[in-house]
Backbone as a ProteinNet text record, in pm:
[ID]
protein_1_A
[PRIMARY]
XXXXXXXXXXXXXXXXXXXXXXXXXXXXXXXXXXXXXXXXXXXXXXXXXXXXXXXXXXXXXXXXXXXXXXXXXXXXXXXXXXXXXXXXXXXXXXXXXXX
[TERTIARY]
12013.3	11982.6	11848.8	11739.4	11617.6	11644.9	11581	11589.9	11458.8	11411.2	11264.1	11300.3	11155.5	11210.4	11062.7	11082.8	11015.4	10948.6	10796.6	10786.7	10803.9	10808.5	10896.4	10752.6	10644	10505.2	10463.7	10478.6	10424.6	10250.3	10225.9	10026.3	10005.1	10045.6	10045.3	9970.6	10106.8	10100.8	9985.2	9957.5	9833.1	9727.8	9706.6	9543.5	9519.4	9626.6	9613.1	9545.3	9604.3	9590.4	9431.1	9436	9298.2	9205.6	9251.7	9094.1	9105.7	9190.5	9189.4	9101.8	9078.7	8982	8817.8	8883.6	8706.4	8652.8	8756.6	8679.4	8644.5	8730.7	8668	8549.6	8508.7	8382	8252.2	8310.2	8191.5	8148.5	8300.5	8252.6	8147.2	8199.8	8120.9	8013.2	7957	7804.6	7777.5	7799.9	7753.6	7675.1	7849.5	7853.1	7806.9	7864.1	7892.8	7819.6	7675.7	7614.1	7594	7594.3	7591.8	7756.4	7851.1	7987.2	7979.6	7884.3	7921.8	7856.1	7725.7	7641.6	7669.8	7760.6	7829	7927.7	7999.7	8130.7	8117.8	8011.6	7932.8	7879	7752	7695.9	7789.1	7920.8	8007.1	8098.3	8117.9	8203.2	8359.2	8350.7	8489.5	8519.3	8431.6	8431.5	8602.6	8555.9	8731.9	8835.4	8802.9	8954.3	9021	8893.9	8907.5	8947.5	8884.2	8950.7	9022.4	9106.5	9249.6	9329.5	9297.9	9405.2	9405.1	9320	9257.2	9411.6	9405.8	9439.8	9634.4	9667.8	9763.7	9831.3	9738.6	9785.6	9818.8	9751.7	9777.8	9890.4	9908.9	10024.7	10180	10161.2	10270.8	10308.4	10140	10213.4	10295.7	10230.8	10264.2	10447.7	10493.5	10572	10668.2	10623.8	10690.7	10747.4	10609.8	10610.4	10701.6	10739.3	10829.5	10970.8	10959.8	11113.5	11177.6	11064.9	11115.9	11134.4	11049	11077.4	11162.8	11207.4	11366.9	11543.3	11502.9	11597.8	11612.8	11496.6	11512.1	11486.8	11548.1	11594.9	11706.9	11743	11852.5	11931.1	11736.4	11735.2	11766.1	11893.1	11904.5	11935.7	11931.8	11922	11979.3	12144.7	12312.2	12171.3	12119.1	12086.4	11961.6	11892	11760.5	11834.4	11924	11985.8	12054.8	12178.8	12199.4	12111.9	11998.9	11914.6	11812.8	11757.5	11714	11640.3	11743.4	11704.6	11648.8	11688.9	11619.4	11429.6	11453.3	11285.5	11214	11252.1	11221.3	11157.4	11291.9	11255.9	11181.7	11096.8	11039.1	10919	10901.8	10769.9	10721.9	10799.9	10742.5	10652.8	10755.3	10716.6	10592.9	10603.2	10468.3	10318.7	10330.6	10276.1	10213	10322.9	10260.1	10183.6	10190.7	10166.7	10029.9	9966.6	9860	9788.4	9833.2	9744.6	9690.1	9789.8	9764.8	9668	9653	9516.4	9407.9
9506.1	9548.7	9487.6	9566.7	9519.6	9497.6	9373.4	9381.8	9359.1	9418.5	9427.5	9356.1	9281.6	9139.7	9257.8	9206.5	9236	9108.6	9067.4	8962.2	8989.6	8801.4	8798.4	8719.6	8753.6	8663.6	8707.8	8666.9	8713.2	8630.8	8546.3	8521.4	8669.3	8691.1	8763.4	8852.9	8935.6	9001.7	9023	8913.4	8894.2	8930.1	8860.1	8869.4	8986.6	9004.3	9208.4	9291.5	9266.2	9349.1	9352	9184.7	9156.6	9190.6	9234.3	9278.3	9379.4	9450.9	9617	9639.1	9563.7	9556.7	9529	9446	9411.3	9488	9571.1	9674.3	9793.2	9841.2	9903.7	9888	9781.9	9731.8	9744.8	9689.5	9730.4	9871.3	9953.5	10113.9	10201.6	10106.9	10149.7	10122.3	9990.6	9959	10039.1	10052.7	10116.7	10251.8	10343	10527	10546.7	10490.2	10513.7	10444.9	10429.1	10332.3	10333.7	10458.1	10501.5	10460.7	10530.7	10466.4	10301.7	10301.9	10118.4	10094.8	10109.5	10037.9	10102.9	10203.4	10252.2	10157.8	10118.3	10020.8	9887.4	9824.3	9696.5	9693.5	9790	9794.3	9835.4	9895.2	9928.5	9794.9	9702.9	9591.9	9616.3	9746.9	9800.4	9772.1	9707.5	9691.3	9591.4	9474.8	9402.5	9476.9	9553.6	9625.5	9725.9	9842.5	9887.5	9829	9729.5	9652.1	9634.1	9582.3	9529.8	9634.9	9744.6	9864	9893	9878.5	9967.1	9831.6	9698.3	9624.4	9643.6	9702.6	9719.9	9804.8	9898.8	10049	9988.5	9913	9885.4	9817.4	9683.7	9613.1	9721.8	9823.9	9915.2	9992.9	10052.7	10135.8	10043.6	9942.4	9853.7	9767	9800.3	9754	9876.3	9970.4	10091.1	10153.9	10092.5	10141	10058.3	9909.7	9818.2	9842	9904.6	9921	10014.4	10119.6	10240.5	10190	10153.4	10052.6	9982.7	9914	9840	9992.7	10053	10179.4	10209.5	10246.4	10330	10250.2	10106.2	10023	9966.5	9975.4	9951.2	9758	9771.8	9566.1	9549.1	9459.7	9399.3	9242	9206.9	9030.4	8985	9034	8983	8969.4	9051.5	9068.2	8959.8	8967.2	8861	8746.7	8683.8	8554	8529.3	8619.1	8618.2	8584.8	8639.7	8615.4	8538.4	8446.6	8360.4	8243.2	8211.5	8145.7	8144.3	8321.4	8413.1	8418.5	8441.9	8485.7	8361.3	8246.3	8136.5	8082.4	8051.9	8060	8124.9	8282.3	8329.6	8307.9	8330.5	8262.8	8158.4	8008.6	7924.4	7947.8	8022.6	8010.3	8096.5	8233.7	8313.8	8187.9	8156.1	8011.3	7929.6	7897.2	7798.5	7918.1	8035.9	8068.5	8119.9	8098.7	8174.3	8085.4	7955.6	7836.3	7789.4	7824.1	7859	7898.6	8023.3	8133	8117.4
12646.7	12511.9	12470.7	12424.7	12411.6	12224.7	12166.5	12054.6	11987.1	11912.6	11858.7	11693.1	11719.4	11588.2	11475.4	11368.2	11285.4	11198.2	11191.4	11148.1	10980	10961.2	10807.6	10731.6	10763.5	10745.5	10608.4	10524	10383.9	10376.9	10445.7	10454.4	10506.5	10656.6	10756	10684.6	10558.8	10506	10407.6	10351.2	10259.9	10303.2	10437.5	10500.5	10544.6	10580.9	10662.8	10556.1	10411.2	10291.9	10255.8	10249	10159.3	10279.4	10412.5	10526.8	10506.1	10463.3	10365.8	10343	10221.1	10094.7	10169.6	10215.1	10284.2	10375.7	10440.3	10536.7	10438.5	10320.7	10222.8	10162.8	10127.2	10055.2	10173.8	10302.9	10402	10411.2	10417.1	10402.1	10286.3	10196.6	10066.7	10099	10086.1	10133.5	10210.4	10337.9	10468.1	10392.9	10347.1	10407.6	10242.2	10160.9	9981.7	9872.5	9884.4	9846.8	9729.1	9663	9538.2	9425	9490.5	9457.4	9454	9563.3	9561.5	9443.5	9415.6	9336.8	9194.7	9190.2	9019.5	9033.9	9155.5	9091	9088.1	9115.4	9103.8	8968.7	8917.7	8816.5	8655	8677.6	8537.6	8572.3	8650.7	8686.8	8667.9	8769.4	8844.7	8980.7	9047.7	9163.5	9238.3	9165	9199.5	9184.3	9054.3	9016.2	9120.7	9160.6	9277.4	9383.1	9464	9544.5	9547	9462.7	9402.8	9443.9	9394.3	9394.7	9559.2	9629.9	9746.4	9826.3	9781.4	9839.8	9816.8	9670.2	9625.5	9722.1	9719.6	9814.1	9968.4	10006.7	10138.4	10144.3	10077.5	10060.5	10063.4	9975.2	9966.8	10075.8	10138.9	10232.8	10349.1	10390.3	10475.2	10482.8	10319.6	10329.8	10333.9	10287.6	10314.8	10505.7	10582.4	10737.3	10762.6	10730.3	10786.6	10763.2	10633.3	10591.7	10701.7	10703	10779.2	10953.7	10974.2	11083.3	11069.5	11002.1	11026.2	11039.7	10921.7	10922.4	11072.2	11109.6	11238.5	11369.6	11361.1	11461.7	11481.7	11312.3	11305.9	11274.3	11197.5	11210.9	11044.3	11032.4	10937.8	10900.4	10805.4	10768.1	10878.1	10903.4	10953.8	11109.6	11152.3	11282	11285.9	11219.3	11228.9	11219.1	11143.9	11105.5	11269.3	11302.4	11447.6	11564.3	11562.5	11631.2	11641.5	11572.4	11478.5	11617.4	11657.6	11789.3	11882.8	11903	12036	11989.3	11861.4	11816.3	11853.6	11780.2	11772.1	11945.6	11997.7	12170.3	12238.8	12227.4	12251.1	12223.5	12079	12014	12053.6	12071.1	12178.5	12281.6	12365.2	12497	12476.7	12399.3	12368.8	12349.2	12219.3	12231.2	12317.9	12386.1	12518.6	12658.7	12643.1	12779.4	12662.5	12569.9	12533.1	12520.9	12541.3	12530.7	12682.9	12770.8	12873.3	12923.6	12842.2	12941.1	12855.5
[MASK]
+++++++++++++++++++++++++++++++++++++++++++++++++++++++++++++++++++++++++++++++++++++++++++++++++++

């Protein structure tokens, strides 16, 4: 029985979001320079971000949920297993320090 863990990382979660945002803002500069420099110059720019960062946070927690549904992973099962992750992650750990 293969069991697929789902991480429980709420930074994880943060930093993923807020590089959202920042790969947004690079896009703007880059492709949108005009958008950029209207949402800099009316000082909408964070707010946007914010949202750009909101949206991501949501969809993200939305893909996981659905990803848990359709694995079939719940608390009873992560708590059960708790050990196995743990033990793995180690050893993941040590063999990446490894190479």
């Amino acid at each position: 029985m293969i069991i697929y863990t789902v991480p429980n990382c709420i930074r994880c979660r943060r930093t993923a979001n807020r590089h959202m945002g920042q790969q947004h803002l690079d896009y703007l500069k880059q492709y949108r320079k005009v958008t950029y420099t209207n949402l800099l110059t009316s000082g909408k720019l964070n707010t946007y971000l914010a949202d750009i960062n909101r949206q991501a946070q949501e969809r993200f927690e939305r893909l996981i949920e659905g990803l848990k549904q359709a694995q079939g992973i719940t608390e009873q099962l992560k708590e059960e297993n708790a050990f196995r992750r743990v033990k793995t992650s180690v050893i993941s750990h040590k063999r990446f320090k490894l190479l």
